[in-house]
C-alpha positions in Angstrom: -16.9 -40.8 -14.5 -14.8 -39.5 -17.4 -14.2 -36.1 -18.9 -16.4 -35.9 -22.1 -14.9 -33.5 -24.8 -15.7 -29.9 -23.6 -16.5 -30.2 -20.2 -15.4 -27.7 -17.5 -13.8 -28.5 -15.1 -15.7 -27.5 -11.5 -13.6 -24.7 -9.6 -14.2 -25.0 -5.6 -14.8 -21.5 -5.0 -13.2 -22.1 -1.3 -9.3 -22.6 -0.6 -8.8 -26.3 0.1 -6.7 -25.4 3.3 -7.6 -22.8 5.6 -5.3 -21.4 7.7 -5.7 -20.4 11.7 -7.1 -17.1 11.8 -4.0 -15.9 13.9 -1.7 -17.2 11.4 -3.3 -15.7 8.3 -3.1 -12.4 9.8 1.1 -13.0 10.4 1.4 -13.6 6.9 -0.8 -10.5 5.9 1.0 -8.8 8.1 4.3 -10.1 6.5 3.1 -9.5 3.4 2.2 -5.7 3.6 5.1 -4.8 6.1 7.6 -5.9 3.4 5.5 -4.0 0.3 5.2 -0.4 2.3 8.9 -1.4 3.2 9.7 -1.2 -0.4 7.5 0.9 -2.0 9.7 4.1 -2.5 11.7 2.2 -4.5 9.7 0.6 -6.8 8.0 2.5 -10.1 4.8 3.9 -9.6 2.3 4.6 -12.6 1.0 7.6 -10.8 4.8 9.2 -11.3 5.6 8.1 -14.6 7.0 5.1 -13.8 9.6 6.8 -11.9 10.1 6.2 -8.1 9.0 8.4 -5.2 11.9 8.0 -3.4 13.2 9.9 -6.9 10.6 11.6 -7.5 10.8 13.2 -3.9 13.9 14.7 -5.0 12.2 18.0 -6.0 9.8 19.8 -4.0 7.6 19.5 -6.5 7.7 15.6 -6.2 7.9 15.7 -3.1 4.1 17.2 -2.7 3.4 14.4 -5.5 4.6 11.6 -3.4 3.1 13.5 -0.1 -0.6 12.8 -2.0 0.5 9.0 -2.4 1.2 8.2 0.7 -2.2 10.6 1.7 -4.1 8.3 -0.6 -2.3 5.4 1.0 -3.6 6.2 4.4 -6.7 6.9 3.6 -7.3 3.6 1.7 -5.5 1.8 4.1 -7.8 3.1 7.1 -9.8 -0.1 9.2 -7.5 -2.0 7.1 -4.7 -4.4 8.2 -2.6 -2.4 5.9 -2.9 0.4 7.8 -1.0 -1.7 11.2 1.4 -3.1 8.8 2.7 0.3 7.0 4.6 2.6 9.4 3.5 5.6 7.3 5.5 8.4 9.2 8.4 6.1 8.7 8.8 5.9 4.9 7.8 9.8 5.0 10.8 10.0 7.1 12.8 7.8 4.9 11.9 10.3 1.9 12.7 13.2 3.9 9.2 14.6 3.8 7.7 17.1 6.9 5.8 14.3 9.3 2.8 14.8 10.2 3.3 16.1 13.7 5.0 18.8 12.2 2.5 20.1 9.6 -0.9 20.6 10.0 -2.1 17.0 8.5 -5.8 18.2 8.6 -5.1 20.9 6.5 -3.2 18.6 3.7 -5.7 15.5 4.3 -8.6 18.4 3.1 -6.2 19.6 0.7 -5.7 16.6 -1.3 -8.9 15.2 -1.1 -11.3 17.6 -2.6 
């Protein structure tokens, strides 16, 4: 059959290769590892387009970034973002308190009402 002017082509609405459940989770995994891995150093709208790890400078910021990664959590919970981002690590890595030191109740309630 050929293409008549202005047909559309048909989109298969499923992937023509699906990968073994065990090995899309890896690259999900991969994926998300390596984007909370670099996340303090990329721009973030929320800041202005400036960094957290530069915004984080300040204590100020650092309360700014603190929400973020709050947020992050919270979206990330039941998520497989939420096994792939070490959370306490990149607080660590922008010298924020972590959580086992502050009461994280007290900010999760804090920053989300």
């Amino acid at each position: 059959m050929s293409a008549e002017a202005g047909d559309v082509a048909q989109v298969d609405e499923e992937p023509t290769v699906k990968l073994p459940p065990g090995l899309a989770r890896a690259i999900l995994f991969e994926h998300f590892s390596e984007h909370c891995a670099g996340w303090a150093d990329q721009p973030h709208p929320t800041l202005r387009g400036e960094t957290p790890r530069k915004i984080a400078a300040t204590a100020n910021g650092r309360a700014q970034v603190e929400a973020l990664i709050c947020d992050m959590e919270h979206q990330a919970r039941g998520t497989p973002v939420a096994e792939a981002c070490d959370f306490e690590r990149l607080r660590s890595d922008l010298g924020l308190v972590a959580s086992g030191a502050r009461d994280k109740a007290g900010d999760f309630d804090r920053f989300w009402r």
